[in-house]
C-alpha positions as CSV (number, residue, x, y, z in Angstrom):
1,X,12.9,-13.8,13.4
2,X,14.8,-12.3,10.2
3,X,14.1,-8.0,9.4
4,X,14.9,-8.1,5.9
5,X,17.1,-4.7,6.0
6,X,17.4,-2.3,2.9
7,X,16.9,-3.4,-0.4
8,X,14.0,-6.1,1.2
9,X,14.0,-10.3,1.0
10,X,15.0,-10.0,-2.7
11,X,18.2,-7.5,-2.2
12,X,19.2,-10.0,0.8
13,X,19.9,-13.1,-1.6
14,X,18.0,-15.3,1.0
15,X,14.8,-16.9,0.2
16,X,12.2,-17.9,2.7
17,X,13.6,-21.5,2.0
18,X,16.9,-20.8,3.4
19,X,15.7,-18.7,6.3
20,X,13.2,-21.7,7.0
21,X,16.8,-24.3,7.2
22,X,18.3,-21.4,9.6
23,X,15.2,-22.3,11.6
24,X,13.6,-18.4,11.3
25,X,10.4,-18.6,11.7
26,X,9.0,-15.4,10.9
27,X,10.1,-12.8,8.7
28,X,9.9,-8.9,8.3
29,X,10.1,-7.5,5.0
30,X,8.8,-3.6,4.4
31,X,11.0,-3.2,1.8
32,X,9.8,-5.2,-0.8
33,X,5.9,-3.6,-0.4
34,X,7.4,-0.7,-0.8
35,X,9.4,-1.2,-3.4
36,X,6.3,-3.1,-5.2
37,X,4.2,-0.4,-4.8
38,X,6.8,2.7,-6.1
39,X,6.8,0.7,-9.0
40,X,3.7,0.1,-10.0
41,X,3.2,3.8,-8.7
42,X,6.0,5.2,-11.5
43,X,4.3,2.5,-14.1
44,X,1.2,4.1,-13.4
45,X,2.2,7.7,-14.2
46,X,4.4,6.6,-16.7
47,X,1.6,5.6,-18.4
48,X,-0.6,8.5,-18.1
49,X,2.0,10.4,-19.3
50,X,2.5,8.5,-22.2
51,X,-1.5,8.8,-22.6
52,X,-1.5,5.3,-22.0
53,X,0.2,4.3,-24.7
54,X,-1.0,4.2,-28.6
55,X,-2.9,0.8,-28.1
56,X,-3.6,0.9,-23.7
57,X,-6.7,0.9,-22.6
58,X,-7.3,2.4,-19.3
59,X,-7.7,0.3,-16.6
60,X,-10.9,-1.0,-15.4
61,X,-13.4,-0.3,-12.5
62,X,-11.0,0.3,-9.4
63,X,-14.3,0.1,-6.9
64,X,-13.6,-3.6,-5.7
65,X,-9.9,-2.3,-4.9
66,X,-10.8,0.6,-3.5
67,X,-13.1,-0.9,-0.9
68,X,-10.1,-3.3,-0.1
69,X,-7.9,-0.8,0.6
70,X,-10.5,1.1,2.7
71,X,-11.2,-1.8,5.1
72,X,-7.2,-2.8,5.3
73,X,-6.6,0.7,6.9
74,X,-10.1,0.3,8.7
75,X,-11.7,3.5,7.2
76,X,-15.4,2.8,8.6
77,X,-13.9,2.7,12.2
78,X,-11.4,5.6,11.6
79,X,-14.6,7.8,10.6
80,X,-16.6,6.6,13.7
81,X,-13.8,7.3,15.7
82,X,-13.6,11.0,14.0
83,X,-17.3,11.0,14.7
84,X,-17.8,10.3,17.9
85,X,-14.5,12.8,19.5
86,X,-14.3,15.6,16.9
87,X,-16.6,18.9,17.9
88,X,-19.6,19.7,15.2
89,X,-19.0,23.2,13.6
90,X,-20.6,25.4,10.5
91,X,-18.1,26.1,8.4
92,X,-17.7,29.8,7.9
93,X,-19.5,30.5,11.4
94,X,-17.1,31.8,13.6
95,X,-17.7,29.4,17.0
C-alpha cells in the first residue's frame, strides 16, 4: 500500500505505473480530490465574479449531479436515520 502524502500522486513524481513495478497494490490519494475540487471550486467563483465572463454561459442543469452527490454521501439513509432517532417538536412551542 502507498498514502500519497502532501501535495497527492501528482506532487509525489510516481505514477500508478511505477508503484505497480514496486509491487503496491493499492494506493491512497486524498490529496489530489482535494486539490481537484478547490480548483474547480476557485474556477467557479472566479467566474461568478467575473459574471461569467463576456461570452460564458452559465452552466447547465446541475439536477443529475446533484442526485449523484446525494446518494455518494447516502443522503436518503442519513434522513431516515434523522427520522427514526431525532424527537418531533413544533417549532416556537416551548416542549
Amino acid at each position: 500500500m502507498y498514502l500519497a502524502s502532501r501535495g497527492g500522486l501528482a506532487g509525489s513524481g510516481l505514477t500508478l505505473q511505477m508503484l505497480a513495478s514496486f509491487g503496491v497494490r493499492i494506493v491512497a490519494d486524498t490529496g489530489t480530490a482535494l486539490l481537484a475540487g478547490f480548483a474547480a471550486w476557485k474556477q467557479v467563483y472566479a467566474d461568478l465574479a467575473d459574471g461569467f465572463g463576456a461570452n460564458a454561459q452559465p452552466r447547465g442543469d446541475w439536477s443529475t449531479l446533484e442526485k449523484d452527490l446525494l446518494g455518494v454521501i447516502g443522503l436518503d439513509k442519513l434522513l431516515e436515520v434523522e427520522r427514526t432517532t431525532v424527537e418531533a417538536t413544533t417549532v416556537g412551542v416551548p416542549a
